[in-house]
C-alpha angles and dihedrals in degrees: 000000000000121000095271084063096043098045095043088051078066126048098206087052092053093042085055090045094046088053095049086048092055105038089044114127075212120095106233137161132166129224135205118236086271097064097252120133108245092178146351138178135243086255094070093033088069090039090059095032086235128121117234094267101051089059098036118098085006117121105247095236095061077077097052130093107269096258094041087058101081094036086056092041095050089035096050085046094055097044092048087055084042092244092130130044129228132272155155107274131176119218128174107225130195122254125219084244094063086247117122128221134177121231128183112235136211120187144181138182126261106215123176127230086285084053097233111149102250088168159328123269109211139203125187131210117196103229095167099131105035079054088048089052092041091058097045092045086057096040077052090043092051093042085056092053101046092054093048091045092052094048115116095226125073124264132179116173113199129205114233087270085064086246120143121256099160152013137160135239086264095061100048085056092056096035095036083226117128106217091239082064110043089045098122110006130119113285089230088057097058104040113029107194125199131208119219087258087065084253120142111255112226099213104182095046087056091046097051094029081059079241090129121169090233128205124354110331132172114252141149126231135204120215139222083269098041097250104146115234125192113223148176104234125196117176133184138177117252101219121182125231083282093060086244122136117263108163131323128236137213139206128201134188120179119230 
């Protein structure tokens, strides 16, 4: 028995719940199993730019952005079988205004005493402009990529584990790696540097170890097919806001 079926079983309690529902700062509406509001506060009202009436006996995903809409109608039908758990979600909906917005949503079921599911209470988070700033961060992100992986000299990024996450085109040519490949493999596996002496070269340890070989130093390096290639080599550290290692990068240029 949740708190829908045990404040419902009192009417002081569901007067008091009623109350909390409607004076809420937090958009919320409920549905039935079949996807239709049953009610919503005024909360949620402001949020969507619609009176009461307008939301009321409406299926939610008519408020929804059109490719949202299928996603919200499946996904209502298996929670309600409890097919699906639940989880937080984001949607975009539509405003009355004909302007979108995503919100992040929480829901829970509404059983009664029997404990059937009989619907979802829903509350709704506006997350517009962390989602504005997400998207711009990743349109930023893949810029960044194309034009790395479009760079003539060779270039491998590492996690803090010293496993792969990245390399250019460039730098499938030199290793004989494809990226697809080396995603997730040891660093040293991938590029095996070679210091003048002939001795392997642990990246990773002289990068976390602040042992960088910094600058452009003259180094071989074996491929994947244990041709030796002479390079120019040139690491960093890759540190977060924090100073703290993230990952490491490297930079080859064949001589």
């Amino acid at each position: 028995m949740n708190a829908f079926s045990i404040t419902n079983s009192f009417p002081e309690l569901a007067e008091s719940r009623r109350q909390l529902f409607e004076d809420s700062s937090v958009a919320i509406h409920e549905i039935d199993t079949e996807g239709i509001i049953r009610s919503v506060n005024q909360a949620e009202c402001d949020l969507l730019g619609y009176a009461a009436d307008e939301l009321i006996g409406h299926p939610v995903w008519e408020f929804l952005a059109m490719e949202c809409r299928e996603a919200s109608r499946s996904g209502i039908a298996k929670k309600v079988a409890r097919e699906q758990p639940i989880a937080v979600f984001m949607r975009e909906f539509r405003r009355a205004d004909g302007s979108y917005l995503w919100v992040e949503i929480h829901e829970n079921l509404i059983e009664n005493l029997a404990g059937e599911v009989i619907g979802i209470r829903t509350g709704l988070f506006d997350i517009t402009e962390r989602r504005k700033f997400e998207m711009e961060i990743q349109k930023q992100h893949d810029r960044m990529k194309f034009l790395l992986r479009s760079w003539t000299r060779a270039i491998l990024t590492a996690d803090a584990l010293g496993h792969v996450d990245f390399m250019n085109r460039a730098a499938e040519t030199l290793t004989g790696w494809l990226q697809e490949e080396a995603i997730g493999l040891p660093l040293e596996k991938i590029c095996r540097v070679r210091a003048e002496s002939g001795e392997p070269v642990d990246l990773m340890s002289c990068l976390l170890a602040e042992q960088a070989i910094c600058g452009v130093t003259r180094q071989s390096m074996i491929d994947r097919f244990g041709a030796s290639v002479s390079v120019n080599c040139n690491t960093s550290t890759i540190l977060n806001d924090d100073g703290v290692i993230v990952g490491a990068a490297v930079v080859l240029e064949k001589r």
